[in-house]
N, C-alpha and C positions, 0 to 999 in steps of 0.2 A: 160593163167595162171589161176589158181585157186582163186577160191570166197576168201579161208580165207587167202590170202595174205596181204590181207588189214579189217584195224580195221575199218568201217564206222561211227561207234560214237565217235571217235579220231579224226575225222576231224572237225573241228568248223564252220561248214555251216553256222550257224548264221551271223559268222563274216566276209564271201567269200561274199565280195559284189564289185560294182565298178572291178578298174584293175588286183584286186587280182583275182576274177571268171574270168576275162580274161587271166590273163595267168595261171590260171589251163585248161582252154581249149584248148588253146594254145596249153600248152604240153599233156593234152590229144591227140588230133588231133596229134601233131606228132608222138605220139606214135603208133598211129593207123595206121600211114603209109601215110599222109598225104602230098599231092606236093604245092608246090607254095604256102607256107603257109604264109600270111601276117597279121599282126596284126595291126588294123586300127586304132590310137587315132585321136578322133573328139569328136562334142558336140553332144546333140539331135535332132533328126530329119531327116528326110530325104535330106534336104538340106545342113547339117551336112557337117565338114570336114571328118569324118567316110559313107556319104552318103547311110548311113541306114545299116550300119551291121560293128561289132567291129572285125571278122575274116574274110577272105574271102581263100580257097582254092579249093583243086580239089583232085579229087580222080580219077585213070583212072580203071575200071570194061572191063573186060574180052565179045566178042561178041563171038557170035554161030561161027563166021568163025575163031576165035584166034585173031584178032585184040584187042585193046585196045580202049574201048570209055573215051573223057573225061567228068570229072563231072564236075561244079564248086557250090560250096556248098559259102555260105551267112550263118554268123550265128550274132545273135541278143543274147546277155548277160543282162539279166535282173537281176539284185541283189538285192532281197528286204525282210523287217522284214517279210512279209507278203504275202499272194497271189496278183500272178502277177495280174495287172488291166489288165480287156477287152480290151480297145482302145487300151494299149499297143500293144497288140497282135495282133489286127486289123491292125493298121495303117505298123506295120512292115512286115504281111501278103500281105495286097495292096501293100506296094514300093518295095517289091520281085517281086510282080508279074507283074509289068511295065518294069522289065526285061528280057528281052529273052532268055539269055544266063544263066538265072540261072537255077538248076535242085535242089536243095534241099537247103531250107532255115530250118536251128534250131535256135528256139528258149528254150534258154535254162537260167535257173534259180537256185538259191538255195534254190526257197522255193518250191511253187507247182502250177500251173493252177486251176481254179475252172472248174466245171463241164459242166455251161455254155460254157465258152470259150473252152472245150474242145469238145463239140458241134456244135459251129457255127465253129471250123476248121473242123471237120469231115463234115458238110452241107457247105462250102465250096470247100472243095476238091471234092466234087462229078460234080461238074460244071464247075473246074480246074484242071485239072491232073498235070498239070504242075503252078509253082515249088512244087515237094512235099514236104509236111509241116511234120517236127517234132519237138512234145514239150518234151524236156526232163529236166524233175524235179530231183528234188535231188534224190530219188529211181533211176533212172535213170543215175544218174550224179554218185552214189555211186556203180552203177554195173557196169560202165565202168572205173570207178577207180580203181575197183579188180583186171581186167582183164588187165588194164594198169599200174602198181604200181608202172612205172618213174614219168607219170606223179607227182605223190602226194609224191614221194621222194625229185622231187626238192623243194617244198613249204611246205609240211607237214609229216615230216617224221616217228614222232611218230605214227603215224595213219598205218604205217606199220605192220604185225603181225610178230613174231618171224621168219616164213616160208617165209615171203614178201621181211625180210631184206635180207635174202639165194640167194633170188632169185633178187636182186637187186644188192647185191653182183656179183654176176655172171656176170650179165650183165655189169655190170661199167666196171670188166676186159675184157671180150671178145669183147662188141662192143665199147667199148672206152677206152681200155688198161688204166683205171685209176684204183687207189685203194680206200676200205674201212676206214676209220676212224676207230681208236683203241674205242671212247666208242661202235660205232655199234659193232665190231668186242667182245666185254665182254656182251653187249647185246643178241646177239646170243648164245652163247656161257653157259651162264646161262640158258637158254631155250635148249640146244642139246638134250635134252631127248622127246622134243613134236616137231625136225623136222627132215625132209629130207635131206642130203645132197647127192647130185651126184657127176659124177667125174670133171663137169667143176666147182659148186659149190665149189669141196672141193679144185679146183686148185685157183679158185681166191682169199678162207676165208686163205690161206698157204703162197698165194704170198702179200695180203694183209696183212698178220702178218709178213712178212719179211719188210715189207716197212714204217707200223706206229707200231708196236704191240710187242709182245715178244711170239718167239715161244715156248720156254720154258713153260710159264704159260699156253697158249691153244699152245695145241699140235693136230689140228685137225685131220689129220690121222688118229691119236689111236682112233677114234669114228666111223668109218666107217668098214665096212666090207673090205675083202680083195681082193675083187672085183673090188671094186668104187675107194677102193689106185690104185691096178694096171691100171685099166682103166683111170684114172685119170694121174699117169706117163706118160701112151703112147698119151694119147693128151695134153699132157705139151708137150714132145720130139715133137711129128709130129706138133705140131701148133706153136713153138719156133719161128721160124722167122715169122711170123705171126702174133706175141704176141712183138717182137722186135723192128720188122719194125714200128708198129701202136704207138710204146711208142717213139721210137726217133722221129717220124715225128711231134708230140704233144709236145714234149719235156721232158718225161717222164721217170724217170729212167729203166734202165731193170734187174739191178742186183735184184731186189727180186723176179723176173722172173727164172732167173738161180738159186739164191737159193732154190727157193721152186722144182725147181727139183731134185735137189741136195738134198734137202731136203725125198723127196719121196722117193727118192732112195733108202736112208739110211734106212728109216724104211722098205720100203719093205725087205730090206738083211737080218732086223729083224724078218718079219711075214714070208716070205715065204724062199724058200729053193735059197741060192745063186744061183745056176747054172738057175734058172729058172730067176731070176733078167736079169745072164749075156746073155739070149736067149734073152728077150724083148731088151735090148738094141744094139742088133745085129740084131734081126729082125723084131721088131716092124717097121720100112720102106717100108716092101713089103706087109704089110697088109692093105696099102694107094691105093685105085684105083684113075687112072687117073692121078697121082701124082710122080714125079719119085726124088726120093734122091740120086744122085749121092755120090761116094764115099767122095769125096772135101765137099760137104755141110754135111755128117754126120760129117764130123772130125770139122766143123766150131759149129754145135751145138754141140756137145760132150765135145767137148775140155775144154770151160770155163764152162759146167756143172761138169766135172768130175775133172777139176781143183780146182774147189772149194769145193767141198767135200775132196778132199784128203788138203786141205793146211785147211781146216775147223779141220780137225782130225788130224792134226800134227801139229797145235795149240795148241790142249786140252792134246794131246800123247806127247807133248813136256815139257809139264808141269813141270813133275817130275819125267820125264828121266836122269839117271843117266848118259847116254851114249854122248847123244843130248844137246848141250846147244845152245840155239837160241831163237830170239824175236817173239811174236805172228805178223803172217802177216794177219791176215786177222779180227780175233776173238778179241772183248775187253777183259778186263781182269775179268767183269761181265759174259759176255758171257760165255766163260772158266768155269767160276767156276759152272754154272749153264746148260752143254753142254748138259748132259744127259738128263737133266730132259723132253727133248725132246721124251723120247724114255718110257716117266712114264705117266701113264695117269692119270691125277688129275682132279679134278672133280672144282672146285670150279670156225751200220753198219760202219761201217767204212771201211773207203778206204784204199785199199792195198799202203804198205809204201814201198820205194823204199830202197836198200843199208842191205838188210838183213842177220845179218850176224849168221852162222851156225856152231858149232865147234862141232866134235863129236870124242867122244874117241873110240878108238877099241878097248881098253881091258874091258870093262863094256859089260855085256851081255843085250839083248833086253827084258825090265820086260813083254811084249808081247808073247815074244817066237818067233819070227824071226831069222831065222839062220839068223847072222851078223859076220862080223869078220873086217880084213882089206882088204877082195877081196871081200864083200859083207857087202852096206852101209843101212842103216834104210832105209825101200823100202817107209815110207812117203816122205823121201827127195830128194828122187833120183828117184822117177818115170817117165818117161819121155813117150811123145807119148799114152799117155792115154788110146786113141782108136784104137791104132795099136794090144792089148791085151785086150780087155775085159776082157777076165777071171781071167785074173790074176789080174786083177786091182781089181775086186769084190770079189777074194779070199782077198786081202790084208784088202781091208776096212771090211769082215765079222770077220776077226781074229782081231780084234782091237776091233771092236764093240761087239764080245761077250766076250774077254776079261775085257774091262771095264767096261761092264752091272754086270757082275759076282764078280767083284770086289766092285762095290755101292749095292751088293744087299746082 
């Protein structure tokens, strides 16, 4: 990840001492990919319940034949107003190297080494190969933070840059299907002008505002090119059960999952030409190698995505339908009033109810423009099989959606 992900003078080094600088290392190290990662509470010393190092893990490095070597790495947490003392260093270098099985001891701190001590380990290690010694000071401490910006999201989050939270974003949903908080999510969001979004980016900041936020007021889509939307739809579609599976096992809701594809959708039938919408979701599956989508699994993700866009629109199209008289199922009555603005780019959920009941008259004409009559009902209510018709399904939701844009505008 990139350097200016992370603010470094946002983080209050001064005050990372004790077990706070140990579990930012902690989650540094995990970050970085670290095995067998244990976190040792003890006293001083080497005879210590900690037995002279506050972390202890392993790293396994790749050999000239493909094999995997293991490491096991000893790290020493020093937390001080001031530079680290000599003997510290000493004494934690010696009971390293009375072990055999160690391969890299750091010692690592928040303030900085002096120059001496920086000396007598470099004139050490010349007569020791083994363990190798690293001192990593806060210059140190703050360039592996950039590059790692979980670790310092879980403990200091501020100290993230506008691009840091993007990308923190992302990751919460993809490798732990959880979501963003609504003030990160306004944080961001005030800064769209100085970052990047991509398309997993823009699928987490969409599924994350279905789940704490209001897509209405950030409408991220509309900030991206039409690109980064479409590319963004089709790995929402192909990583759907992916993104599913990883939230029920956690316990994790998945409807803002299916919305915000649902959600994608809808604006792409805005920026781009329908019939190119109805090709991605018919053939976005064969663009997947090594992966095969049977018919059965596309109708299993489709179904509750394109269910919920049509009962989303025949919510807000029910409105103030003279024809249609029926309860919102899906939409509050906030929502409703505020549907579009999803589709306005401004700068600055409830659960489906069961027993819903639908009365619609057949002498009232469709204020859409739908042939209807009494052998042909409002195609919101009566759509059936979703994915048996693509196209017909995305002609219906494009005739709505530019009917009502043209009407708020």
């Amino acid at each position: 990840m990139k350097p200016d992900l992370i603010l470094p003078s946002e983080i209050p080094w001064n005050d990372i001492k004790g077990s706070d600088l140990e579990e930012l290392l902690y989650w540094l190290f995990d970050s970085m990919g670290a095995k067998d990662l244990e976190w040792r509470i003890g006293g001083k010393g080497a005879g210590a319940a900690d037995q002279g190092r506050d972390l202890e893990l392993s790293f396994f490095t790749p050999s000239p034949d493909g094999t995997l070597i293991k490491q096991i790495w000893w790290v020493e947490v020093k937390g001080r107003s001031g530079t680290v003392e000599s003997n510290e260093v000493h004494q934690a270098v010696l009971n390293a190297a009375g072990k055999i099985n160690i391969e890299v001891l750091v010692i690592a701190t928040n303030t900085n080494f002096s120059n001496p001590t920086r000396d007598w380990v470099k004139e050490w290690q010349q007569d020791h190969p083994r363990p190798i010694i690293k001192l990593w000071e806060k210059t140190e401490l703050e360039n592996l933070c950039s590059k790692n910006p979980l670790a310092v999201i879980r403990l200091h989050a501020k100290a993230l840059s506008p691009q840091g939270k993007v990308e923190v974003a992302s990751s919460k949903l993809w490798d732990y299907a959880s979501f963003t908080d609504e003030p990160t999510l306004k944080s961001i969001w005030e800064k769209q002008e100085s970052i990047n979004i991509d398309e997993r980016g823009l699928f987490a900041l969409v599924a994350s505002e279905f789940a704490n936020g209001d897509i209405g007021e950030r409408s991220w889509a509309l900030i991206v090119s039409d690109e980064i939307l479409i590319a963004s739809l089709c790995n929402g579609l192909i990583n759907f059960l992916y993104l599913a599976f990883k939230a029920n096992e956690i316990g994790v809701r998945q409807e803002p999952i299916i919305r915000a594809i649902s959600y994608l959708i809808m604006v792409a039938i805005q920026r781009v030409e329908s019939s190119s919408v109805s090709s991605i979701l018919s053939s976005v599956w064969e663009a997947v190698e090594d992966r095969e989508y049977p018919e059965k699994v596309r109708e299993f993700i489709l179904e509750p995505v394109l269910g919920t866009l049509l009962t989303e629109l025949k919510d807000v199209c029910t409105r103030d339908c003279r024809r249609v008289m029926t309860d919102p199922e899906l939409l509050q009555d906030s929502e409703i009033k505020r549907y579009w603005d999803r589709l306005k780019n401004k700068k600055d959920a409830k659960t489906q109810r069961e027993g819903i009941l639908t009365i619609e008259s057949y002498k009232e004409p469709c204020v859409v423009g739908f042939a209807v009559g009494k052998d042909a009902s409002c195609p919101l209510c009566n759509t059936e099989r979703l994915y048996s018709d693509i196209d017909k399904f995305i002609n219906i939701i494009s005739q709505v959606i530019r009917f009502r844009i043209s009407e708020k505008t």
